[in-house]
C-alpha positions as CSV (number, residue, x, y, z in Angstrom):
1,X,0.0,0.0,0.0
2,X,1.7,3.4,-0.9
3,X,0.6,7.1,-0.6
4,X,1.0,9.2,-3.5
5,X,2.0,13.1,-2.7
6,X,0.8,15.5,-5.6
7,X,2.4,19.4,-5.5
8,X,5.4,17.3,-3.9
9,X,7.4,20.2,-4.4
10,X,5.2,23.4,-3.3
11,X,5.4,24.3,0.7
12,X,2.3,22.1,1.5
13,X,3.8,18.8,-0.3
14,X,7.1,19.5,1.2
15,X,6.0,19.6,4.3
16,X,3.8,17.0,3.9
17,X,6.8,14.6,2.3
18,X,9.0,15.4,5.3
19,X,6.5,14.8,7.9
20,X,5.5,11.2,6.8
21,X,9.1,10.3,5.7
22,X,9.5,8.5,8.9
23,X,6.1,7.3,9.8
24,X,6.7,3.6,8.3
25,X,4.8,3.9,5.3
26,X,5.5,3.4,1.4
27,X,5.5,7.1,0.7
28,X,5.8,8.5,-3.0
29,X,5.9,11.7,-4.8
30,X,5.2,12.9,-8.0
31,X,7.0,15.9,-9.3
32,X,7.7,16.8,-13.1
33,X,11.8,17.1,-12.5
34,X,12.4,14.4,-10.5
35,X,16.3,14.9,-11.0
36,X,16.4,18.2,-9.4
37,X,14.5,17.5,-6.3
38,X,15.4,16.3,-3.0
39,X,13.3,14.0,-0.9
40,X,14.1,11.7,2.5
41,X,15.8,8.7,0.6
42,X,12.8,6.5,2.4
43,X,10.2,8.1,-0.3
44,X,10.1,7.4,-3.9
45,X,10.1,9.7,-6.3
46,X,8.3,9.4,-9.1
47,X,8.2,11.6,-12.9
48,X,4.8,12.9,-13.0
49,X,2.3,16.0,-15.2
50,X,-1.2,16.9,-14.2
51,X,-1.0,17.4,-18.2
52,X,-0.2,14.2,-19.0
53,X,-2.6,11.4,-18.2
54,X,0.2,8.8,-19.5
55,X,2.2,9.7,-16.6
56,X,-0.7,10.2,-14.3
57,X,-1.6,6.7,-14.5
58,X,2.5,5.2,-14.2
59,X,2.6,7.8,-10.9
60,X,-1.0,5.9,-9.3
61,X,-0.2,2.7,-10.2
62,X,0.0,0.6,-7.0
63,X,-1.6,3.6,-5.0
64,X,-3.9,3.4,-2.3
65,X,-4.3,6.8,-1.2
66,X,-3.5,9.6,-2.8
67,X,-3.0,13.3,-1.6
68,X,-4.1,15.6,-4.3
69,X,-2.8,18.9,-4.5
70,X,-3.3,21.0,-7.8
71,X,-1.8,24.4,-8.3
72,X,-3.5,27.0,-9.0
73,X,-3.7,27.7,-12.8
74,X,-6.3,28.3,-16.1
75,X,-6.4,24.4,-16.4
76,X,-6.8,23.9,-12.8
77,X,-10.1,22.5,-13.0
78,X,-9.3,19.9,-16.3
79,X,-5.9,18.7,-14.4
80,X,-8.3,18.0,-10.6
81,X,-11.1,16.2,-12.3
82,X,-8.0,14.2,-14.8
83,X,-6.4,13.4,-11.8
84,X,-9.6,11.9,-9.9
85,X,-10.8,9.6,-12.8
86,X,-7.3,8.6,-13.5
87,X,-7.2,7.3,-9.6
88,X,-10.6,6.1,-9.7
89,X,-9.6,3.4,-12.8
90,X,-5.7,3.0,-11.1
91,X,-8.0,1.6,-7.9
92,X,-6.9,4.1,-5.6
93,X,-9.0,3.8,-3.0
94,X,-8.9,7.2,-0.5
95,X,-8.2,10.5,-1.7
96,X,-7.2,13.6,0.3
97,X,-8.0,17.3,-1.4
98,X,-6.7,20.0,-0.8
99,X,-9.2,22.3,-1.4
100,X,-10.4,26.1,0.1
101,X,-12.5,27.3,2.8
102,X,-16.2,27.9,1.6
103,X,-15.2,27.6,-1.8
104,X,-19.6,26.9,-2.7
105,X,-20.0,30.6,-2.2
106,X,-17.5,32.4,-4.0
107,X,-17.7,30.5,-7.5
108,X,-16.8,33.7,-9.3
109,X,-13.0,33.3,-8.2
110,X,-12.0,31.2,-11.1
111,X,-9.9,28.6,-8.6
112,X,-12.4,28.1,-5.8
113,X,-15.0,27.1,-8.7
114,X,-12.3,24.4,-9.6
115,X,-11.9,23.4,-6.7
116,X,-16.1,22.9,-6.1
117,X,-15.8,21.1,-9.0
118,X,-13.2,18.7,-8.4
119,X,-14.2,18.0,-4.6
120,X,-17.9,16.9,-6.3
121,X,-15.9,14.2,-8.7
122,X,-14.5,12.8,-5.3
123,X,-17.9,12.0,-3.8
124,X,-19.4,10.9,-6.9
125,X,-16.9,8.6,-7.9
126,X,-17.0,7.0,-4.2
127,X,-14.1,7.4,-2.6
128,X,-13.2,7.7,1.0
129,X,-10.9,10.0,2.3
130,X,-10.9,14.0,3.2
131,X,-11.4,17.3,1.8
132,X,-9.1,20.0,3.4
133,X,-10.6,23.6,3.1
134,X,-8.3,25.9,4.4
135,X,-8.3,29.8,4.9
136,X,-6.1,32.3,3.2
137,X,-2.0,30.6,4.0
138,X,0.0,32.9,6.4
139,X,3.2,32.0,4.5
140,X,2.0,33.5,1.4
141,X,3.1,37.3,3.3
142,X,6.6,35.8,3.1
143,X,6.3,37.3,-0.5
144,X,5.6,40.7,1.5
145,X,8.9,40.2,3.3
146,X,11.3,42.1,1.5
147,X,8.5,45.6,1.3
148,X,7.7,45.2,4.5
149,X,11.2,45.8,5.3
150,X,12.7,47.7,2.5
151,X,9.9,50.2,2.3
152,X,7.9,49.8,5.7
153,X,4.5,48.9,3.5
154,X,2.3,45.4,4.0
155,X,1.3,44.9,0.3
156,X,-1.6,42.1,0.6
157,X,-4.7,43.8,-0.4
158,X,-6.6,41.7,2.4
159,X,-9.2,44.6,3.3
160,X,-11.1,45.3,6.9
161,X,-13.5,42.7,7.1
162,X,-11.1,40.2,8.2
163,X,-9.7,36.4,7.5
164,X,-9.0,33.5,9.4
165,X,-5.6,32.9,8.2
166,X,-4.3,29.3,8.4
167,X,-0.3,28.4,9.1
168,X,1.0,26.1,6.7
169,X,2.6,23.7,9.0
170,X,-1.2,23.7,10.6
171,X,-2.2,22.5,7.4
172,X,0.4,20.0,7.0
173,X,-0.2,18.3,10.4
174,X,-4.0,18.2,9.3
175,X,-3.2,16.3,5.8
176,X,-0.8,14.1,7.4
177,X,-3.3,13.0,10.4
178,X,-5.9,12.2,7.5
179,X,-3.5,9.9,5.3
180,X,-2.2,8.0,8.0
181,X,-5.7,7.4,9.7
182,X,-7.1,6.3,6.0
183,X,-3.7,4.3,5.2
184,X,-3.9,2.0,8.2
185,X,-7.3,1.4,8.1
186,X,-9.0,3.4,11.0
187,X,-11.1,5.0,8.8
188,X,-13.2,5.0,5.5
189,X,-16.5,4.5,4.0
190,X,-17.0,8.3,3.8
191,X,-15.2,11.4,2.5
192,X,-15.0,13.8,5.3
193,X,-15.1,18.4,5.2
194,X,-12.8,20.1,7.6
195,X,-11.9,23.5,7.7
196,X,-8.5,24.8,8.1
197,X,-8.2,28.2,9.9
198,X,-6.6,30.1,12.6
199,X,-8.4,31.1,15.9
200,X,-7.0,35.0,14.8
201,X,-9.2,37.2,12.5
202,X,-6.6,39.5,10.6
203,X,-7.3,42.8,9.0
204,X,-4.7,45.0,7.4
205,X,-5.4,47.1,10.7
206,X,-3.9,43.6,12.4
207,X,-1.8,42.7,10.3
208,X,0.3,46.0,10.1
209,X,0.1,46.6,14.1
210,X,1.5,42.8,14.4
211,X,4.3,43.5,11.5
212,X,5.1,47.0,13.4
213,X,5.4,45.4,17.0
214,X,7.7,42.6,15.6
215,X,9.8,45.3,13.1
216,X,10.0,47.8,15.2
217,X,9.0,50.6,12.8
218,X,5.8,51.7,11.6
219,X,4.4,49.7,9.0
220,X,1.6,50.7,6.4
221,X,-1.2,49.2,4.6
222,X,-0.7,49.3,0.5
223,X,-4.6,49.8,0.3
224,X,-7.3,48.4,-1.2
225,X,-6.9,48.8,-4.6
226,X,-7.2,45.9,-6.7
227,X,-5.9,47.0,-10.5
228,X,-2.8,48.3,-9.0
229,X,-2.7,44.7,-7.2
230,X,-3.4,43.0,-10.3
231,X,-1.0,45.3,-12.0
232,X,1.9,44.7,-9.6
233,X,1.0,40.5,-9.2
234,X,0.9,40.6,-13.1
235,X,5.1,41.4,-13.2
236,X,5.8,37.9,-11.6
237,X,3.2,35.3,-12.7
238,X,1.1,35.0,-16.1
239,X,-2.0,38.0,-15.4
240,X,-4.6,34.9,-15.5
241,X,-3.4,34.0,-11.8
242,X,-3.0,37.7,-10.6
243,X,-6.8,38.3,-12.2
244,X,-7.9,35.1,-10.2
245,X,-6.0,36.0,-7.0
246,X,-7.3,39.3,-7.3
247,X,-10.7,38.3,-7.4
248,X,-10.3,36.0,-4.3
249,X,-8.9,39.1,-2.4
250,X,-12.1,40.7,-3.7
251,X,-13.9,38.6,-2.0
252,X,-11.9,39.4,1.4
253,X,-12.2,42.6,1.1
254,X,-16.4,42.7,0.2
255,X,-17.2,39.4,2.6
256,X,-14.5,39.0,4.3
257,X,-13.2,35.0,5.4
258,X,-13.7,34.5,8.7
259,X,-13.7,31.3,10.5
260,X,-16.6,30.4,13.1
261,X,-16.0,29.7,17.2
262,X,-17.3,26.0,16.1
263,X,-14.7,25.9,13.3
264,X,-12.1,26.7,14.9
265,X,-12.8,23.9,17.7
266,X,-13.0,21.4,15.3
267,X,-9.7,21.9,13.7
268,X,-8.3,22.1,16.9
269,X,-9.7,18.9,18.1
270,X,-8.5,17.1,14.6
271,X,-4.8,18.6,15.8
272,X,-4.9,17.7,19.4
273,X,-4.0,21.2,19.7
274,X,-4.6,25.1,19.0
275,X,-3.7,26.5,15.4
276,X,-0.7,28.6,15.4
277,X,-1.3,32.1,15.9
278,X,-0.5,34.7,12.8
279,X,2.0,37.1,15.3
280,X,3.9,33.8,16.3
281,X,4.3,33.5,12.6
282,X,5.7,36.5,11.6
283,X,8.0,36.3,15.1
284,X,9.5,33.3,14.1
285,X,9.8,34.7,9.9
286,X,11.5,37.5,11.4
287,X,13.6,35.3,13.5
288,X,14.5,32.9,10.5
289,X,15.4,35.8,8.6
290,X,17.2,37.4,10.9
């Protein structure tokens, strides 16, 4: 029986690949340049393209349970619902998602529709397994790192209703718990929701008095302004992510993405602990960094 580890590369999979490596199971990732990465030697690593089924089905074969994690991209959608037939015919037989909090009602961000989408295919094709929804990642502000210290501004146009962000190692621990319970057999038969978040709401109004505390400077919101955003995301990454992540900060900023008191029990009780908190983040960034 082996576990399959999609997005083996990104900070999730990573993580995920580290923190299983020595768990006793048959552990294998799929990456598309196997001979640049670096993995535990316990895990195999294994040549692998959301946009090529060929080597989809080579990566599954043998799989039981398979973590799926799909960037975020225009064929998003095509590569999840690929990736969860070609599982269903390899005979995988438990799949955890990786998906997004309350992704059902905020289909107009291009990436949470996919996401919808692909978590439907699960259930109908009848899996077992989980379906991760977390918030908004803390470590994406490690992209903010060098403004927020070369010119004193936080540049994520999150708004001032508020978001339950969600640490990455949080969400890591979470994944693991759910492969290694549906690996050794303590659980199956359904496909089970839980929400990933942090017991902090954060608003730019937070997140700049937390930044400022830990700096020691003043530091400044960028402001709402969502063409510059676009117009400033656009210069690193193709614009049909920066329009699509600029339509989920839309969303923060109109609705806001804020956990509930019951949600934020629940993922504590699936960690056997509480979520790390977003200032102990940006303590220990600023202490790595240093």
């Amino acid at each position: 029986m082996t576990i399959l580890i999609t997005g083996a590369t990104g900070t999730v999979g990573a993580g995920l690949s580290a923190r299983l490596a020595n768990e006793g199971l048959s552990i294998r990732v799929m990456t598309r340049s196997p001979e640049t990465s670096s993995f535990p030697m316990s895990i195999q690593v294994v040549k692998g393209d959301f946009a090529d089924l060929a080597s989809l089905r080579s990566a599954m074969d043998g799989v039981s349970t398979l973590f799926l994690l799909n960037a975020v991209c225009p064929d998003e959608l095509h590569h999840g619902i690929t990736a969860v037939n070609a599982a269903h015919q390899a005979g995988v037989r438990n799949i955890v998602y990786l998906s997004v909090m309350d992704a059902e009602k905020f289909v107009g961000v291009p990436h949470f529709a996919a996401k919808v989408a692909v978590e439907r295919a699960i259930r109908d094709l009848g899996f077992s397994g989980a379906v991760l929804r977390p918030n908004y990642f803390m470590q994406n502000d490690l992209d903010a790192l060098p403004v927020l210290i070369k010119h004193s501004v936080y540049p994520m146009v999150i708004g001032s209703r508020g978001i339950s962000m969600v640490d990455v190692r949080d969400i890591v621990d979470a994944a693991a718990i759910e492969l290694i319970r549906l690996e050794r057999g303590s659980r199956a038969g359904s496909v089970e929701t839980h929400k990933l978040v942090g017991a902090d709401v954060i608003t730019a109004e937070v997140a700049t008095e937390i930044w400022s505390s830990e700096l020691g400077k003043p530091i400044h919101y960028v402001g709402d302004d969502l063409t510059a955003a676009e117009e400033q995301m656009a210069k690193g990454m193709p614009l049909s992510i920066a329009f699509d992540l600029c339509r989920m900060f839309e969303v923060f900023q109109t609705n806001g993405f804020i956990a509930s008191s019951n949600d934020v029990e629940q993922f504590t009780s699936l960690l056997g602990r509480s979520p790390r908190s977003y200032r102990s983040f940006v303590r220990e960034t600023l202490s790595e960094f240093a």
